[in-house]
C-alpha positions as CSV (number, residue, x, y, z in Angstrom):
1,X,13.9,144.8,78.6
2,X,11.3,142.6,78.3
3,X,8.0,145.1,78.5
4,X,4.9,142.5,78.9
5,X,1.1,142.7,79.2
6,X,-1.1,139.8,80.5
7,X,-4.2,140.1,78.1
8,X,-5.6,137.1,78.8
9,X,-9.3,138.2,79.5
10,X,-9.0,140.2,76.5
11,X,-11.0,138.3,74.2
12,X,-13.9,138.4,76.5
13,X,-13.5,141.7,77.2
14,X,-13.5,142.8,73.5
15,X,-16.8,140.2,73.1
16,X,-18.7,142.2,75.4
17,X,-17.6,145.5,74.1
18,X,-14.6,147.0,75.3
19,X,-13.2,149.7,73.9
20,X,-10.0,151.3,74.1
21,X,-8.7,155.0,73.7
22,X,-5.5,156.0,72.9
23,X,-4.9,160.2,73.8
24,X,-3.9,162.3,70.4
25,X,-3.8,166.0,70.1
26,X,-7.7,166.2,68.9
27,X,-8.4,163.9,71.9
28,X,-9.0,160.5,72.6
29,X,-9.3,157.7,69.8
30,X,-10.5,154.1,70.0
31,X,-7.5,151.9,68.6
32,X,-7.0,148.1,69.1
33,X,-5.5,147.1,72.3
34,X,-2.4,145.4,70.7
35,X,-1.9,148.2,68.5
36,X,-2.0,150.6,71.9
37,X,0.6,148.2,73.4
38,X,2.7,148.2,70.4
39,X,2.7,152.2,70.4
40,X,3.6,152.0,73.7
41,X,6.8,150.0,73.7
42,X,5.4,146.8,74.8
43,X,6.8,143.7,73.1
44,X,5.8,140.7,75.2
45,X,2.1,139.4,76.1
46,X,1.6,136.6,78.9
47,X,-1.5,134.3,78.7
48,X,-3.3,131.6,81.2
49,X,-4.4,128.5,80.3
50,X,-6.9,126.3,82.4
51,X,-7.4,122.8,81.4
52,X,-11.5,122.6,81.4
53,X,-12.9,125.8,82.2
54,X,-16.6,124.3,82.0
55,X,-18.4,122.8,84.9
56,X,-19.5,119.7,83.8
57,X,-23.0,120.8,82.0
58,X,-20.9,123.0,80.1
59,X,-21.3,126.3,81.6
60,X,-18.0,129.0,81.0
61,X,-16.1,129.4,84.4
62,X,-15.3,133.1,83.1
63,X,-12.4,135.6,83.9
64,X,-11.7,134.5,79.9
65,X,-12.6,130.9,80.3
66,X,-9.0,130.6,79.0
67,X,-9.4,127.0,77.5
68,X,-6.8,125.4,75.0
69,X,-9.0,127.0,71.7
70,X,-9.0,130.1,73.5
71,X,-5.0,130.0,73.9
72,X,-4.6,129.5,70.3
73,X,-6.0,132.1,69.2
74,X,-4.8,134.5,71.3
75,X,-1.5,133.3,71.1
76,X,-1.3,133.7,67.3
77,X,-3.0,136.8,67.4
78,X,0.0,137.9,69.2
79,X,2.5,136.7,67.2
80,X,1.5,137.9,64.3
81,X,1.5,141.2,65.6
82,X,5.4,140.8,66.4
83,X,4.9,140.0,70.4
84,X,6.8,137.2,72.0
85,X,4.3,135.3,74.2
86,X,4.5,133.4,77.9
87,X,2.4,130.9,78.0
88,X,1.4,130.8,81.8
89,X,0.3,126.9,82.5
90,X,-2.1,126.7,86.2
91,X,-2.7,123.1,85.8
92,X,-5.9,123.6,87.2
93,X,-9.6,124.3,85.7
94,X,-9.9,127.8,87.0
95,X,-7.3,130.3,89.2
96,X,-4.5,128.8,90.8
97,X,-2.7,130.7,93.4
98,X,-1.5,130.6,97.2
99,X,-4.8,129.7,98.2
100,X,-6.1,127.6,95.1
101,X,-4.5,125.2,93.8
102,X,-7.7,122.8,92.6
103,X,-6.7,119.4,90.4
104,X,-8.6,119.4,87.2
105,X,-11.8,117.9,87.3
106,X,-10.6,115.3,85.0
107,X,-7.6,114.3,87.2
108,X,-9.7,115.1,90.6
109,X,-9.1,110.7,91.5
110,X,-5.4,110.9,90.1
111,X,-2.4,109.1,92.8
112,X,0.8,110.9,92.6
113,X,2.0,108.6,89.8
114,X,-1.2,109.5,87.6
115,X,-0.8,113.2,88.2
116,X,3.0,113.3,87.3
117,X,1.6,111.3,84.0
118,X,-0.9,113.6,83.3
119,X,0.7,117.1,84.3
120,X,3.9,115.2,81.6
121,X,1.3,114.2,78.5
122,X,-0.9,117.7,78.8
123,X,2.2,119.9,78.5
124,X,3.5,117.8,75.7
125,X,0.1,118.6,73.9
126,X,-0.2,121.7,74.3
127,X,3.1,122.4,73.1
128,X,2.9,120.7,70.1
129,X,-0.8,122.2,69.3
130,X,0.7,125.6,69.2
131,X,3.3,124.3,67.3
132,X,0.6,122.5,65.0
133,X,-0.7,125.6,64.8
134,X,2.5,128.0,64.2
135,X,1.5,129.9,67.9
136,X,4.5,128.0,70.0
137,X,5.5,130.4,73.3
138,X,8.7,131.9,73.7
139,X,8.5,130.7,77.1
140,X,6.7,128.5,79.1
141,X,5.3,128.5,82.8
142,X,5.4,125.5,84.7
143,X,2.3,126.3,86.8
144,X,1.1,129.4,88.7
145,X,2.4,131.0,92.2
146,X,3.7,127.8,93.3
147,X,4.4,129.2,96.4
148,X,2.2,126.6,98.3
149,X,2.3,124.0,95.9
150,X,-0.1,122.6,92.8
151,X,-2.2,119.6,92.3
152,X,-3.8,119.9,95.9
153,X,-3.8,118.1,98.3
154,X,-1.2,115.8,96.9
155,X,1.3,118.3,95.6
156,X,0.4,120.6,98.7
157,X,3.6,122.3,100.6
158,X,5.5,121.2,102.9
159,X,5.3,118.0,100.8
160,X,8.0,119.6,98.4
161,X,8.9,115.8,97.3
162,X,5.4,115.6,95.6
163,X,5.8,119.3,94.6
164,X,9.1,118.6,92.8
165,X,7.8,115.4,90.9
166,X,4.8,117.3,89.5
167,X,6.9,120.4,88.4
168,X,9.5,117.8,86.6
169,X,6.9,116.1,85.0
170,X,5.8,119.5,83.4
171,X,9.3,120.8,82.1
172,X,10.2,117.5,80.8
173,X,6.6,117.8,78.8
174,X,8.4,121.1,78.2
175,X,11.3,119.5,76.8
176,X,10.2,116.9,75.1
177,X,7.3,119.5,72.6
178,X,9.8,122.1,72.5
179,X,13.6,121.9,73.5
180,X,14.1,125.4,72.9
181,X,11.9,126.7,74.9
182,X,13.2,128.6,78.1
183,X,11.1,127.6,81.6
184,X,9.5,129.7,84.3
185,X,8.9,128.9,87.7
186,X,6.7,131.4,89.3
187,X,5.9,132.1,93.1
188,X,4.1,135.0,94.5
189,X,5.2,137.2,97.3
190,X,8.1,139.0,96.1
191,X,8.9,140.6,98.5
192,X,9.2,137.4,100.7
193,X,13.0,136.1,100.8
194,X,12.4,133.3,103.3
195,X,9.9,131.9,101.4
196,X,11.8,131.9,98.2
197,X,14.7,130.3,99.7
198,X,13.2,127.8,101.1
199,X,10.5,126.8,97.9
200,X,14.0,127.3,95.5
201,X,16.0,125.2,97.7
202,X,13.7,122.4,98.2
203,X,13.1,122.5,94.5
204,X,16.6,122.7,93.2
205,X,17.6,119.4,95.5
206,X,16.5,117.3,92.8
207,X,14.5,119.3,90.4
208,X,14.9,119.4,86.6
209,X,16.7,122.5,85.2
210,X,15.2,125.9,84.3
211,X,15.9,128.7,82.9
212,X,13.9,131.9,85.0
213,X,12.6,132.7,88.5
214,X,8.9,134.3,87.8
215,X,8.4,136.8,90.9
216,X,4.5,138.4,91.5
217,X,4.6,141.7,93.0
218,X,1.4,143.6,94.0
219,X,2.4,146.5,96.9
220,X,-0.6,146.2,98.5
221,X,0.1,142.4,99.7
222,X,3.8,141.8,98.8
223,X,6.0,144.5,100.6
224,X,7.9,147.2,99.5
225,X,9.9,148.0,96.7
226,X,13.0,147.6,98.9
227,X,11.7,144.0,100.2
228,X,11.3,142.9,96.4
229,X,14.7,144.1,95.3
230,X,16.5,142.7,98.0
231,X,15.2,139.6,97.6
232,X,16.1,139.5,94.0
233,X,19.3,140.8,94.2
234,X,19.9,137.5,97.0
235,X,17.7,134.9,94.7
236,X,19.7,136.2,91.5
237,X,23.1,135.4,93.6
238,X,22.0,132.3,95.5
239,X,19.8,130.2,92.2
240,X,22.1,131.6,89.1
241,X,18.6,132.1,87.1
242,X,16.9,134.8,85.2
243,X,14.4,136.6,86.7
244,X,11.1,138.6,85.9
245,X,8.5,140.0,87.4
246,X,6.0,137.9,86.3
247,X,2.9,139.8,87.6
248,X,2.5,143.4,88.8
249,X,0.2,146.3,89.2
250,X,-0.5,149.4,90.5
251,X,-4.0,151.1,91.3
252,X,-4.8,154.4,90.3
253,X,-8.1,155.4,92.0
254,X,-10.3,154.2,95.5
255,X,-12.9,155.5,92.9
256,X,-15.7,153.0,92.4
257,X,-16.8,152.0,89.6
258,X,-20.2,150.3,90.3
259,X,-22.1,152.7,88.0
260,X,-20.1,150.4,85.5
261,X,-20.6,147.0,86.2
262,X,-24.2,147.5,86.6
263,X,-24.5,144.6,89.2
264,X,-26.7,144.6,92.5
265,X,-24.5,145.2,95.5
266,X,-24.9,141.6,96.8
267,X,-23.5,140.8,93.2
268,X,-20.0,142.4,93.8
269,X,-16.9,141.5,95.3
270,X,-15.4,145.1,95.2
271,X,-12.0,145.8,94.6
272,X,-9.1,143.8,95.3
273,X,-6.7,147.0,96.4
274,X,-9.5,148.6,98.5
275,X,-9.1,151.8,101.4
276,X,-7.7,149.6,103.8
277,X,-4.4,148.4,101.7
278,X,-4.0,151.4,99.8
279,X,-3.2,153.4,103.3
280,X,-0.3,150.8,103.8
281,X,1.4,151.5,100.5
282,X,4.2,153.7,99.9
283,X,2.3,155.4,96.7
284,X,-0.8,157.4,97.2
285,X,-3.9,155.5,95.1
286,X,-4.2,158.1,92.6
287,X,-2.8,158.4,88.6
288,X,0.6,160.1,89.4
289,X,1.0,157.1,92.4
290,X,1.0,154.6,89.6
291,X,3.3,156.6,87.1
292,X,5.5,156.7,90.2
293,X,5.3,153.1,91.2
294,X,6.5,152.0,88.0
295,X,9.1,154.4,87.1
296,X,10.8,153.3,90.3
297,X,9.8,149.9,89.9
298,X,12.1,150.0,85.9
299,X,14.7,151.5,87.3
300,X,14.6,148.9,90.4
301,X,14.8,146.4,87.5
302,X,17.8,147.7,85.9
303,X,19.7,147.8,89.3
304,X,19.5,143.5,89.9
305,X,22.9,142.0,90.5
306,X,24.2,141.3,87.3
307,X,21.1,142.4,84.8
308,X,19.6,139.2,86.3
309,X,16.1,141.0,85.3
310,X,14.7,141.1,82.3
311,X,11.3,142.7,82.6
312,X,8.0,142.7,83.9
313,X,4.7,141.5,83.0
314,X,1.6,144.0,83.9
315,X,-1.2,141.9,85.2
316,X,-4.4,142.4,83.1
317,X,-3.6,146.0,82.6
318,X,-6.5,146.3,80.3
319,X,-9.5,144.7,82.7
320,X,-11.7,147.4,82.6
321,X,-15.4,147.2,84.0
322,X,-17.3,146.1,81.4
323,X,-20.6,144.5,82.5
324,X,-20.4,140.8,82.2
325,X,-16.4,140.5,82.6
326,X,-15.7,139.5,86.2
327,X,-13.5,137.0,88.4
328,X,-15.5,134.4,88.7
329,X,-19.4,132.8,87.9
330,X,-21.7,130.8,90.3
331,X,-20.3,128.3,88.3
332,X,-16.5,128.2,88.8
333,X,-17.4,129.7,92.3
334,X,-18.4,126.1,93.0
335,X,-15.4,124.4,91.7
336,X,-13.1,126.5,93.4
337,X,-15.2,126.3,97.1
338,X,-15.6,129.9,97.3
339,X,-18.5,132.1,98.6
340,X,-18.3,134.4,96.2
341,X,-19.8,137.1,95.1
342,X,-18.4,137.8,91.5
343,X,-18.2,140.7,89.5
344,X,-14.7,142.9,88.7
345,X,-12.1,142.9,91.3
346,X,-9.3,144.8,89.0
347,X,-10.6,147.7,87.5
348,X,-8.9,150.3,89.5
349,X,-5.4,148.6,89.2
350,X,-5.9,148.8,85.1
351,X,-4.0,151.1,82.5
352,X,-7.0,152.3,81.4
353,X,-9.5,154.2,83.1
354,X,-12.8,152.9,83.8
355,X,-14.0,154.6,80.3
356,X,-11.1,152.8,78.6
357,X,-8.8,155.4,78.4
358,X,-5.1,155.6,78.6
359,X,-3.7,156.5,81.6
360,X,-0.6,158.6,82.4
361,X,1.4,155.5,83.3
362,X,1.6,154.0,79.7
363,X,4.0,157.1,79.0
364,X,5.9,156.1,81.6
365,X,6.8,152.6,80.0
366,X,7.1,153.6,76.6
367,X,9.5,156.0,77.4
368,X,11.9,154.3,79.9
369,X,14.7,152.7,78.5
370,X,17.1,150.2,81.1
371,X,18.9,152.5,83.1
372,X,17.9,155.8,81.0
């Protein structure tokens, strides 16, 4: 079973001081975070990458400002510590999601044909940097939650025919750096069948081949358990792919953690899983909610017709609220249209307690094993 971590804000994190604590029998200790992930039975890291994180007088977007120099260090970081590593493409400068899917700056003028040129010749050089640089994925994600398209407004859902062309042009860069390489295509919603047959259909009518079905899962937005299952279980059948849960977490407190971001009010966005979501889940908020979420969510896993699930990747697991770490800055806020404000949305959904210790939950991986 793949056992993955995103830890893409993690050099950021470490820059401005993080520090992590593994428990022992004299108490806690601060170790690296790989080497805690290692210990722990993870053996797979996912990582972002944004085009031109910058705005144009040079000023760091944030959330890891995961540029290309970024990526490559991270990446071989990884490797050398005996991780496999998805390389997660967003085709964009900042986040791309359901509801932000922003061109590049760069490409911001591109026609169809010029996008499906550019998406084709950055992919290609990416791949073959890493490569340069002996940091190549194991896998590669052709763009981010894809669920309403990329490359807005041109590659924008229900235009699936521009959707399709700009996804191509990425696996064959794909194909042409790196043959080898198995591709990801990643929506979110998991626990949405309709909208994964009807993206996968549209796709598959013409689309180039791939190799996994990348699902995100947070309870709080995406369903239940039994919604994401069953909708695996019918993709698994209807597509013939892989799958894996390329994003998931779990909160663990509704305890704030302002006292640790040390930002005005006005300066915070607050927590992503806040009072109002947490009352719809089917796991109470709290540390032994999370250790329960996940050992259900393993064995769920192990259950997909046919094995068709290899893993999980645990979203930012180690985003702990360390002042100066947030989503976004005025700066990206702009290029992405939104109000704002900034400051750590993720801290209660972590691994780690807002201190930076382990939590209970990290037992619960390391010690699964599929089906045991």
């Amino acid at each position: 079973m793949i056992k993955g971590m995103d830890i893409s804000v993690l050099p950021e994190l470490e820059e401005l001081g993080a520090v992590y604590y593994d428990k022992t029998e004299n108490g806690y200790v601060p170790k690296d975070y790989l080497t805690i992930l290692k210990e722990y039975d993870f053996n797979s890291v996912r990582i972002r990458l944004w085009n031109d994180p910058y705005s144009e007088d040079g000023a760091p977007y944030g959330a890891g400002t995961n540029d290309l120099a970024r990526t490559v260090k991270l990446a071989k970081r990884a490797k050398e510590r005996g991780f496999s590593v998805l390389l997660d493409f967003h085709y964009s400068d900042f986040w791309a999601d359901p509801g932000k899917q922003y061109k590049p700056k760069a490409w911001r003028d591109y026609d169809d044909a010029q996008l499906e040129k550019a998406v084709y010749a950055y992919t290609k050089e990416v791949l073959l940097k890493l490569r340069e640089e002996n940091a190549l994925p194991d896998m590669v994600q052709v763009g981010n939650e894809l669920s309403n398209g990329l490359l807005w407004p041109n590659g924008k859902t229900p235009n699936y025919d521009a959707v399709r062309r700009f996804v191509n042009a990425g696996i064959r860069g794909v194909r042409e750096a790196a043959p080898h390489i198995p591709v990801m295509l990643h929506l979110d919603n998991g626990g949405n069948n309709a909208l994964y047959r009807e993206w996968f259909d549209h796709f598959t009518d013409g689309g180039e081949e791939f190799e996994y079905i990348g699902l995100s899962y947070y309870p709080f937005w995406h369903g239940t358990q039994k919604q994401l299952f069953d909708n695996m279980n019918d993709i698994a059948a209807r597509y013939g792919k892989k799958l894996i849960i390329a994003e998931v977490s779990m909160g663990f407190t509704l305890e704030d953690y302002a006292d640790h971001e040390k930002l005005a009010p006005s300066m915070r966005k607050g927590m992503a899983a806040k009072p109002a979501l947490a009352e719809k889940l089917d796991y109470p908020m709290t540390k032994e909610g999370q250790c329960a979420f996940m050992r259900d969510l393993l064995e769920g896993i192990s259950k997909v017709t046919d094995h068709a699930c290899e893993g999980f990747y645990y979203w930012e697991g180690g985003w702990i609220p360390v002042p100066g770490s947030g989503w976004a800055t005025p700066e990206s806020l702009a290029y992405i249209q939104d109000p704002g404000p900034c400051g750590n949305e993720w801290a209660n959904q972590a691994v780690f307690d807002y201190d930076g210790r382990i939590l209970p939950v990290m037992d619960v991986i390391r010690d699964y094993r599929n089906g045991e």
